[in-house]
C-alpha positions, 0 to 999 in steps of 0.5 A, a space after each residue: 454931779 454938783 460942782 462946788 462953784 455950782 452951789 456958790 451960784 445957786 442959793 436952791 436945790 429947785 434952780 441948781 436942777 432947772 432946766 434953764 439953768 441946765 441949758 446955760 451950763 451946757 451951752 458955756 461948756 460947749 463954747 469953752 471947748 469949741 472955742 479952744 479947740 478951735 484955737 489949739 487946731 488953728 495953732 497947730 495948722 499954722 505951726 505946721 504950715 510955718 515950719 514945713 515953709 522954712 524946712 523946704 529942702 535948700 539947693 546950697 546949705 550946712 552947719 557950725 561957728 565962726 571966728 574972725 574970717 576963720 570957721 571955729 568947728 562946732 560939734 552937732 550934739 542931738 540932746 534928743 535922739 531921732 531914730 532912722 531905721 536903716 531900711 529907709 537910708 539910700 546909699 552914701 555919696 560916691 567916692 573913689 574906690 580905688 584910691 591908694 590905702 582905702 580899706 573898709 573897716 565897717 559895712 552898712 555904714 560904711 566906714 573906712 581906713 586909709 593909710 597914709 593919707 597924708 604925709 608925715 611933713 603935711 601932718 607936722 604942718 598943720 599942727 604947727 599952722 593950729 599951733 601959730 594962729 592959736 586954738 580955743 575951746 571947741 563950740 558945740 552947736 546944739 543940733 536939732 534945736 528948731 525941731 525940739 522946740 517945734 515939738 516943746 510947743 506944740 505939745 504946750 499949746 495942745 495940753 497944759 496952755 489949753 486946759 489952763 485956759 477953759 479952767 481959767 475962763 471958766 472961773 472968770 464967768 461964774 456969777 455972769 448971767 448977762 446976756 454977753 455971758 457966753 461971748 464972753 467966756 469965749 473971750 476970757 478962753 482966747 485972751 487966757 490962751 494967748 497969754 498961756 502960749 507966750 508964758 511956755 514959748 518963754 520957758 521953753 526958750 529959756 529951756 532950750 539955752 540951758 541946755 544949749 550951754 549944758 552940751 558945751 560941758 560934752 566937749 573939751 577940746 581945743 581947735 581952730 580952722 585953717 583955711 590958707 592954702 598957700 606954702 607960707 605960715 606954716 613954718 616947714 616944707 609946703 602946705 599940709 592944709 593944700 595937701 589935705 584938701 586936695 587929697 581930700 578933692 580926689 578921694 571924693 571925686 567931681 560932684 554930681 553932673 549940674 546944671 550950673 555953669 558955675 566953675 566953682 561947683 564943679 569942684 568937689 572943694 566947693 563942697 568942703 567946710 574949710 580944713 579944722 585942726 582939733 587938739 586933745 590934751 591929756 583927759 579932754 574928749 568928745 562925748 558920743 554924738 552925731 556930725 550929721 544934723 535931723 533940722 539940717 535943712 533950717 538950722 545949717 542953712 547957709 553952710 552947705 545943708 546935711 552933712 553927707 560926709 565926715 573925714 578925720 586925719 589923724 597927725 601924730 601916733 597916740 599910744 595911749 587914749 584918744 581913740 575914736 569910738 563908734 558905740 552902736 557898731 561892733 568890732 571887725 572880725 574876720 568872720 564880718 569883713 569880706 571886703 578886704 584881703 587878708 593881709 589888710 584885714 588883719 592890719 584893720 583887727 589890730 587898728 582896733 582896741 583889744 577886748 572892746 565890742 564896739 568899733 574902736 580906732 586907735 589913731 595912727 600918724 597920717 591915716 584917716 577915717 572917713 565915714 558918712 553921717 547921712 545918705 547921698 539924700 541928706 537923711 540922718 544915719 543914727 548909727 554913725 554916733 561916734 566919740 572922741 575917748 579921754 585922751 592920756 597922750 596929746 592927740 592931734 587930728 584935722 577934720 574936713 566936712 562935705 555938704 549936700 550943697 556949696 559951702 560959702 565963706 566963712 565957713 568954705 573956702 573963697 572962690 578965690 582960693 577954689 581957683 588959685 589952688 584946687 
Protein backbone atom coordinates (compact mmCIF):
# COMPACT_ATOMS: atom_id res chain seq x y z
CA UNK A 1 0.00 0.00 0.00
CA UNK A 2 1.46 3.52 -0.79
CA UNK A 3 1.51 5.81 1.75
CA UNK A 4 0.84 9.70 0.93
CA UNK A 5 4.32 10.73 2.70
CA UNK A 6 5.91 7.75 0.32
CA UNK A 7 5.00 9.42 -2.74
CA UNK A 8 6.30 12.99 -1.43
CA UNK A 9 9.69 11.18 -1.30
CA UNK A 10 9.58 9.54 -4.41
CA UNK A 11 9.51 11.52 -7.61
CA UNK A 12 8.73 7.47 -9.54
CA UNK A 13 6.73 4.61 -9.35
CA UNK A 14 10.16 2.48 -10.58
CA UNK A 15 12.29 3.77 -7.08
CA UNK A 16 8.81 3.85 -4.80
CA UNK A 17 8.73 -0.03 -5.60
CA UNK A 18 12.47 -0.85 -5.37
CA UNK A 19 14.02 -3.07 -3.31
CA UNK A 20 16.50 -0.68 -1.39
CA UNK A 21 13.94 1.64 -1.10
CA UNK A 22 11.84 -1.37 0.27
CA UNK A 23 14.45 -2.57 2.80
CA UNK A 24 15.13 1.27 4.22
CA UNK A 25 11.44 1.41 5.15
CA UNK A 26 11.25 -1.88 6.49
CA UNK A 27 14.37 -1.34 8.53
CA UNK A 28 12.77 2.43 9.92
CA UNK A 29 9.75 0.70 11.13
CA UNK A 30 11.35 -2.12 12.77
CA UNK A 31 13.44 0.22 14.99
CA UNK A 32 10.55 2.62 15.46
CA UNK A 33 8.79 -0.40 17.10
CA UNK A 34 11.71 -1.71 18.62
CA UNK A 35 12.93 1.21 20.16
CA UNK A 36 9.34 2.04 21.56
CA UNK A 37 8.62 -0.62 22.77
CA UNK A 38 11.54 -1.31 24.42
CA UNK A 39 11.25 1.97 26.04
CA UNK A 40 7.25 1.49 27.23
CA UNK A 41 8.84 -2.28 28.77
CA UNK A 42 11.36 -0.76 30.66
CA UNK A 43 8.79 1.93 31.90
CA UNK A 44 6.47 -0.38 32.75
CA UNK A 45 9.36 -2.62 34.90
CA UNK A 46 10.56 0.39 36.45
CA UNK A 47 7.18 1.69 37.30
CA UNK A 48 6.42 -1.75 38.93
CA UNK A 49 9.52 -2.07 40.62
CA UNK A 50 8.99 1.56 42.20
CA UNK A 51 5.65 1.03 43.36
CA UNK A 52 5.91 -2.49 44.73
CA UNK A 53 9.34 -1.09 46.77
CA UNK A 54 7.21 1.67 48.54
CA UNK A 55 3.83 -0.47 48.65
CA UNK A 56 5.90 -3.18 50.88
CA UNK A 57 3.46 -3.79 53.86
CA UNK A 58 4.53 -1.15 57.08
CA UNK A 59 4.86 -2.65 60.57
CA UNK A 60 3.51 1.03 62.26
CA UNK A 61 1.17 2.85 59.57
CA UNK A 62 -2.74 4.93 58.79
CA UNK A 63 -4.72 7.52 57.58
CA UNK A 64 -6.24 11.34 57.40
CA UNK A 65 -5.67 15.42 58.35
CA UNK A 66 -4.46 17.35 60.76
CA UNK A 67 -4.98 20.65 62.72
CA UNK A 68 -2.97 22.45 65.07
CA UNK A 69 -1.82 19.67 67.55
CA UNK A 70 -5.47 18.13 66.79
CA UNK A 71 -6.18 15.07 63.88
CA UNK A 72 -9.16 16.97 61.77
CA UNK A 73 -11.10 13.32 60.84
CA UNK A 74 -10.70 13.21 56.81
CA UNK A 75 -13.09 10.92 55.07
CA UNK A 76 -11.54 7.86 52.94
CA UNK A 77 -13.52 8.52 49.55
CA UNK A 78 -12.45 5.80 46.81
CA UNK A 79 -13.59 7.62 43.51
CA UNK A 80 -12.46 4.44 41.88
CA UNK A 81 -14.08 1.56 43.02
CA UNK A 82 -11.95 -1.92 44.00
CA UNK A 83 -13.78 -4.91 44.04
CA UNK A 84 -12.88 -7.67 46.87
CA UNK A 85 -14.45 -10.75 46.69
CA UNK A 86 -15.57 -11.69 50.00
CA UNK A 87 -13.96 -15.40 49.74
CA UNK A 88 -10.72 -14.02 49.46
CA UNK A 89 -11.23 -11.79 53.07
CA UNK A 90 -10.02 -13.59 56.37
CA UNK A 91 -11.68 -13.11 59.39
CA UNK A 92 -11.96 -9.42 61.19
CA UNK A 93 -9.72 -8.34 64.20
CA UNK A 94 -10.74 -9.99 67.53
CA UNK A 95 -13.06 -8.14 70.08
CA UNK A 96 -14.85 -8.91 73.30
CA UNK A 97 -17.64 -10.97 72.79
CA UNK A 98 -18.98 -10.76 75.92
CA UNK A 99 -19.04 -7.03 76.35
CA UNK A 100 -22.14 -5.56 78.04
CA UNK A 101 -24.93 -4.68 75.15
CA UNK A 102 -22.88 -6.09 72.14
CA UNK A 103 -25.63 -7.32 69.62
CA UNK A 104 -24.82 -8.47 66.10
CA UNK A 105 -27.05 -6.73 63.47
CA UNK A 106 -25.10 -8.21 60.34
CA UNK A 107 -22.91 -11.16 59.52
CA UNK A 108 -20.32 -11.72 57.32
CA UNK A 109 -19.45 -8.47 57.66
CA UNK A 110 -19.86 -8.14 60.78
CA UNK A 111 -21.76 -5.47 61.90
CA UNK A 112 -22.65 -4.56 65.51
CA UNK A 113 -24.90 -2.58 68.00
CA UNK A 114 -23.99 -1.92 71.58
CA UNK A 115 -26.33 -0.18 73.81
CA UNK A 116 -25.36 2.26 75.74
CA UNK A 117 -22.07 2.21 75.46
CA UNK A 118 -21.52 5.63 76.81
CA UNK A 119 -23.34 7.22 79.25
CA UNK A 120 -25.45 10.10 78.76
CA UNK A 121 -22.93 12.63 80.99
CA UNK A 122 -19.97 11.27 78.77
CA UNK A 123 -22.26 11.94 75.44
CA UNK A 124 -23.12 15.86 76.52
CA UNK A 125 -19.47 16.09 77.41
CA UNK A 126 -18.14 15.66 74.18
CA UNK A 127 -20.41 17.52 72.66
CA UNK A 128 -19.65 20.55 74.90
CA UNK A 129 -15.84 19.73 74.53
CA UNK A 130 -16.33 19.90 70.26
CA UNK A 131 -18.35 22.64 70.90
CA UNK A 132 -15.72 24.75 73.02
CA UNK A 133 -12.73 24.14 71.06
CA UNK A 134 -14.73 24.98 67.70
CA UNK A 135 -15.34 22.43 64.69
CA UNK A 136 -14.58 23.18 60.68
CA UNK A 137 -15.77 21.46 57.93
CA UNK A 138 -14.95 17.95 57.56
CA UNK A 139 -11.57 17.14 55.17
CA UNK A 140 -11.98 14.36 53.01
CA UNK A 141 -8.93 12.43 51.82
CA UNK A 142 -8.84 11.31 48.35
CA UNK A 143 -8.17 7.29 49.03
CA UNK A 144 -6.45 5.35 46.69
CA UNK A 145 -4.99 8.31 44.86
CA UNK A 146 -1.45 6.68 44.30
CA UNK A 147 -2.92 3.49 42.67
CA UNK A 148 -5.28 5.97 40.32
CA UNK A 149 -2.37 7.53 38.88
CA UNK A 150 -0.21 4.44 39.11
CA UNK A 151 -3.03 3.00 36.71
CA UNK A 152 -3.48 6.64 34.75
CA UNK A 153 0.19 6.37 33.77
CA UNK A 154 0.80 3.16 32.91
CA UNK A 155 -1.87 3.19 30.50
CA UNK A 156 -0.54 6.52 29.12
CA UNK A 157 2.94 5.40 28.61
CA UNK A 158 1.57 2.09 26.96
CA UNK A 159 -1.13 3.83 24.37
CA UNK A 160 -1.31 7.32 23.64
CA UNK A 161 2.54 8.36 24.68
CA UNK A 162 3.75 5.62 22.86
CA UNK A 163 2.12 5.88 19.66
CA UNK A 164 2.56 9.56 19.54
CA UNK A 165 5.88 9.19 19.78
CA UNK A 166 6.54 6.55 16.45
CA UNK A 167 4.09 8.86 14.34
CA UNK A 168 5.95 11.90 15.50
CA UNK A 169 9.40 10.01 14.70
CA UNK A 170 8.28 9.05 11.81
CA UNK A 171 7.16 12.32 10.34
CA UNK A 172 10.36 13.96 11.55
CA UNK A 173 12.61 11.21 9.46
CA UNK A 174 10.85 11.49 6.01
CA UNK A 175 13.21 12.86 3.54
CA UNK A 176 16.38 11.86 5.76
CA UNK A 177 18.77 9.23 3.57
CA UNK A 178 21.85 10.05 5.39
CA UNK A 179 23.55 7.25 6.76
CA UNK A 180 22.45 8.16 10.56
CA UNK A 181 18.80 7.90 9.40
CA UNK A 182 17.93 5.13 11.27
CA UNK A 183 19.63 6.21 14.46
CA UNK A 184 18.13 8.91 14.26
CA UNK A 185 14.81 8.03 14.14
CA UNK A 186 15.23 5.86 17.11
CA UNK A 187 16.50 9.18 18.57
CA UNK A 188 13.37 11.43 17.73
CA UNK A 189 11.05 8.10 19.23
CA UNK A 190 12.95 8.27 22.51
CA UNK A 191 13.16 12.42 22.91
CA UNK A 192 9.10 12.36 21.60
CA UNK A 193 8.49 9.87 24.30
CA UNK A 194 9.95 11.46 27.15
CA UNK A 195 8.36 14.65 26.40
CA UNK A 196 4.76 12.70 25.71
CA UNK A 197 5.07 11.12 29.30
CA UNK A 198 6.05 14.48 31.29
CA UNK A 199 2.96 16.23 29.22
CA UNK A 200 0.51 13.06 30.67
CA UNK A 201 2.21 12.61 34.26
CA UNK A 202 1.03 16.86 34.10
CA UNK A 203 -2.70 16.14 32.98
CA UNK A 204 -2.79 13.39 34.99
CA UNK A 205 -1.52 15.30 38.09
CA UNK A 206 -3.86 18.06 37.32
CA UNK A 207 -6.60 15.25 36.72
CA UNK A 208 -6.19 13.98 40.05
CA UNK A 209 -6.41 17.47 42.20
CA UNK A 210 -9.76 18.04 40.52
CA UNK A 211 -11.28 15.58 41.49
CA UNK A 212 -9.47 15.45 44.85
CA UNK A 213 -11.10 19.03 45.42
CA UNK A 214 -14.60 17.47 43.69
CA UNK A 215 -14.81 14.73 46.65
CA UNK A 216 -14.80 17.50 49.38
CA UNK A 217 -18.51 18.64 47.83
CA UNK A 218 -19.63 14.47 49.07
CA UNK A 219 -19.16 15.91 52.78
CA UNK A 220 -20.73 18.41 54.63
CA UNK A 221 -20.40 18.11 57.87
CA UNK A 222 -18.45 19.82 60.41
CA UNK A 223 -15.88 18.22 63.21
CA UNK A 224 -12.78 18.40 65.36
CA UNK A 225 -10.78 16.08 67.43
CA UNK A 226 -10.43 15.97 70.83
CA UNK A 227 -7.51 14.33 72.24
CA UNK A 228 -7.34 15.59 76.39
CA UNK A 229 -8.20 12.92 78.49
CA UNK A 230 -8.16 14.93 81.58
CA UNK A 231 -11.81 15.88 83.55
CA UNK A 232 -11.12 19.56 83.06
CA UNK A 233 -12.52 21.52 79.71
CA UNK A 234 -15.49 19.99 79.29
CA UNK A 235 -17.46 21.89 81.58
CA UNK A 236 -19.45 19.09 83.24
CA UNK A 237 -18.78 15.91 85.24
CA UNK A 238 -15.69 13.84 84.13
CA UNK A 239 -14.36 13.10 80.82
CA UNK A 240 -16.55 11.87 78.22
CA UNK A 241 -13.30 11.66 75.73
CA UNK A 242 -11.47 9.35 78.79
CA UNK A 243 -14.61 7.26 78.94
CA UNK A 244 -14.72 6.67 75.32
CA UNK A 245 -11.29 5.40 74.81
CA UNK A 246 -11.41 3.24 77.56
CA UNK A 247 -14.69 1.86 76.74
CA UNK A 248 -13.21 1.76 73.52
CA UNK A 249 -9.76 -0.22 74.89
CA UNK A 250 -11.92 -2.79 76.54
CA UNK A 251 -14.18 -3.50 73.89
CA UNK A 252 -11.26 -4.55 71.81
CA UNK A 253 -9.29 -6.05 74.15
CA UNK A 254 -5.06 -6.24 74.54
CA UNK A 255 -3.50 -6.44 70.67
CA UNK A 256 -1.93 -9.47 69.33
CA UNK A 257 1.05 -10.87 71.76
CA UNK A 258 4.56 -8.71 70.12
CA UNK A 259 7.64 -9.00 70.03
CA UNK A 260 8.39 -5.48 71.33
CA UNK A 261 9.04 -4.74 74.85
CA UNK A 262 7.30 -1.34 74.26
CA UNK A 263 4.81 -0.68 77.00
CA UNK A 264 2.81 1.63 74.91
CA UNK A 265 2.16 -1.28 72.36
CA UNK A 266 0.60 -3.42 74.60
CA UNK A 267 -2.06 -1.00 75.02
CA UNK A 268 -4.88 -1.53 72.37
CA UNK A 269 -5.25 2.73 72.57
CA UNK A 270 -1.94 2.55 70.99
CA UNK A 271 -3.80 1.54 68.07
CA UNK A 272 -6.51 4.26 68.40
CA UNK A 273 -6.78 7.56 65.97
CA UNK A 274 -7.52 10.17 68.62
CA UNK A 275 -11.33 10.46 69.47
CA UNK A 276 -13.07 12.72 66.43
CA UNK A 277 -16.37 14.40 67.32
CA UNK A 278 -18.50 14.89 63.95
CA UNK A 279 -21.59 17.41 63.53
CA UNK A 280 -24.70 17.18 61.01
CA UNK A 281 -26.71 19.84 60.85
CA UNK A 282 -29.88 20.01 59.30
CA UNK A 283 -29.47 18.67 55.61
CA UNK A 284 -25.50 17.97 55.69
CA UNK A 285 -24.39 14.41 55.23
CA UNK A 286 -21.98 12.18 54.18
CA UNK A 287 -21.98 10.54 50.63
CA UNK A 288 -21.69 6.77 50.60
CA UNK A 289 -17.97 5.68 51.05
CA UNK A 290 -15.15 3.45 52.56
CA UNK A 291 -13.27 4.01 56.17
CA UNK A 292 -10.90 1.65 54.69
CA UNK A 293 -8.00 2.56 52.20
CA UNK A 294 -6.96 -0.03 48.84
CA UNK A 295 -3.17 2.07 48.90
CA UNK A 296 -3.18 2.03 52.52
CA UNK A 297 0.21 0.68 52.84
CA UNK A 298 1.70 3.90 50.81
CA UNK A 299 -0.72 6.82 51.46
CA UNK A 300 -1.59 6.16 55.38
CA UNK A 301 1.74 5.42 56.29
CA UNK A 302 2.48 7.43 59.17
CA UNK A 303 -0.76 7.00 60.94
CA UNK A 304 -1.02 3.48 61.84
CA UNK A 305 -1.77 1.59 58.04
CA UNK A 306 -5.39 -0.08 57.24
CA UNK A 307 -8.04 0.86 58.87
CA UNK A 308 -9.22 -2.58 60.45
CA UNK A 309 -12.00 -1.12 62.43
CA UNK A 310 -14.60 1.94 62.53
CA UNK A 311 -16.36 2.40 65.80
CA UNK A 312 -19.10 5.50 65.90
CA UNK A 313 -21.09 6.58 69.02
CA UNK A 314 -23.89 8.40 68.71
CA UNK A 315 -24.51 11.31 71.40
CA UNK A 316 -27.86 12.64 71.19
CA UNK A 317 -31.33 10.75 69.85
CA UNK A 318 -32.00 12.08 66.35
CA UNK A 319 -35.72 11.43 65.21
CA UNK A 320 -35.50 12.61 62.09
CA UNK A 321 -32.71 11.93 59.40
CA UNK A 322 -29.36 11.36 60.13
CA UNK A 323 -29.46 7.76 59.86
CA UNK A 324 -26.32 5.61 58.81
CA UNK A 325 -26.93 3.52 56.03
CA UNK A 326 -25.02 0.42 54.90
CA UNK A 327 -26.35 0.44 50.84
CA UNK A 328 -24.59 -3.05 49.85
CA UNK A 329 -25.98 -4.92 52.80
CA UNK A 330 -29.82 -5.85 53.31
CA UNK A 331 -32.09 -5.01 56.17
CA UNK A 332 -32.13 -7.53 59.34
CA UNK A 333 -35.01 -9.97 59.70
CA UNK A 334 -35.73 -12.55 62.05
CA UNK A 335 -35.52 -14.94 59.10
CA UNK A 336 -31.50 -13.65 58.73
CA UNK A 337 -30.43 -13.03 62.38
CA UNK A 338 -29.37 -16.13 64.64
CA UNK A 339 -27.07 -14.62 66.52
CA UNK A 340 -29.11 -12.80 69.05
CA UNK A 341 -32.17 -13.81 71.11
CA UNK A 342 -35.42 -12.91 70.62
CA UNK A 343 -35.76 -10.16 72.84
CA UNK A 344 -32.52 -8.41 71.26
CA UNK A 345 -33.57 -9.21 67.85
CA UNK A 346 -36.51 -7.35 67.84
CA UNK A 347 -35.06 -4.23 69.45
CA UNK A 348 -32.33 -4.56 66.51
CA UNK A 349 -35.61 -4.62 63.46
CA UNK A 350 -36.88 -1.49 65.23
CA UNK A 351 -33.24 0.33 65.38
CA UNK A 352 -33.58 0.11 61.74
CA UNK A 353 -35.47 2.35 58.97
CA UNK A 354 -39.07 0.97 58.25
CA UNK A 355 -39.36 -0.19 54.44
CA UNK A 356 -35.68 0.52 53.45
CA UNK A 357 -34.07 -2.93 52.18
CA UNK A 358 -30.60 -1.92 52.86
CA UNK A 359 -29.40 -1.93 56.70
CA UNK A 360 -30.41 1.61 58.04
CA UNK A 361 -29.50 2.76 61.67
CA UNK A 362 -31.35 5.09 63.29
CA UNK A 363 -29.21 6.78 66.00
CA UNK A 364 -30.13 6.32 69.15
CA UNK A 365 -28.24 8.69 72.32
CA UNK A 366 -25.29 6.55 73.91
CA UNK A 367 -25.37 3.35 71.36
CA UNK A 368 -22.75 2.61 69.08
CA UNK A 369 -21.90 0.83 66.13
CA UNK A 370 -18.93 -0.97 65.41
CA UNK A 371 -18.18 -2.46 62.02
CA UNK A 372 -14.72 -3.44 60.10
CA UNK A 373 -13.86 -1.75 57.06
CA UNK A 374 -10.89 -4.71 56.43
CA UNK A 375 -9.77 -8.01 57.71
CA UNK A 376 -7.49 -8.64 60.61
CA UNK A 377 -4.60 -8.70 57.40
CA UNK A 378 -5.39 -5.21 56.29
CA UNK A 379 -7.35 -6.31 52.93
CA UNK A 380 -10.09 -3.69 51.60
CA UNK A 381 -13.89 -5.23 52.40
CA UNK A 382 -16.21 -3.38 49.57
CA UNK A 383 -19.17 -4.27 51.50
CA UNK A 384 -18.96 -2.08 54.29
CA UNK A 385 -19.62 1.20 51.86
CA UNK A 386 -21.82 2.96 54.46
CA UNK A 387 -23.17 6.64 54.46
CA UNK A 388 -24.10 9.43 56.84
CA UNK A 389 -28.13 10.36 55.45
CA UNK A 390 -29.32 14.21 55.21
CA UNK A 391 -29.88 14.99 58.37
CA UNK A 392 -33.60 16.97 59.39
CA UNK A 393 -32.77 17.02 63.17
CA UNK A 394 -29.07 18.24 64.66
CA UNK A 395 -27.10 14.82 65.12
CA UNK A 396 -24.00 14.34 66.91
CA UNK A 397 -21.66 11.42 66.72
CA UNK A 398 -17.92 10.68 68.13
CA UNK A 399 -16.05 8.19 66.13
CA UNK A 400 -12.49 6.48 67.13
CA UNK A 401 -10.52 4.48 64.06
CA UNK A 402 -8.13 1.12 65.31
CA UNK A 403 -5.14 0.67 62.84
CA UNK A 404 -3.11 -2.38 61.95
CA UNK A 405 -0.21 -0.73 63.49
CA UNK A 406 0.75 2.16 66.27
CA UNK A 407 -0.83 5.53 65.56
CA UNK A 408 1.79 8.30 66.54
CA UNK A 409 0.91 12.03 67.45
CA UNK A 410 -0.72 13.95 65.99
CA UNK A 411 -2.66 11.89 64.87
CA UNK A 412 -2.67 9.22 68.15
CA UNK A 413 -2.76 9.76 71.49
CA UNK A 414 0.98 11.02 73.13
CA UNK A 415 2.47 8.47 75.04
CA UNK A 416 2.34 10.45 77.70
CA UNK A 417 -1.24 10.20 77.62
CA UNK A 418 -1.48 6.23 76.89
CA UNK A 419 0.25 6.24 80.17
CA UNK A 420 -1.17 8.79 82.36
CA UNK A 421 -4.71 7.57 81.82
CA UNK A 422 -4.88 4.11 79.71
Amino acid sequence: MTSAATVRRCPSLSQRTSPAFTMTAATKILAITSSSFLLIFSFTALQADAFTAISSPKTSTSHHHNHHCHVKPALKLHATTTTTSSTTLSTRIPINESYPGLQKVHTNPDIYIISHFLSPTACNDLISRARLKGTQRSPVAYAGWTDDIKDLLGLAASGPVSWGAILGAWYEAQGDESANAVLNLVLHALRNYSVLLVVAGILIAGYTKVRADGLQELRTSTSTTLDDLSDSGGGGDGSGVKEFVLRSADLFGPPPSLSSDDDILSSPVSYFEAPTVINYEKDQALAPHYDANRSASVEDANRGGQTLSTLLVYLNDVERGGTTKFGKLPAITSSTNDDNNNNDEEDIIQRQVIGDPNLNIIPRKGDALLFFPADKYGRFDERTEHEGCPAVDEKWIARIWKHEGRVPPPFGLSDECIREYC
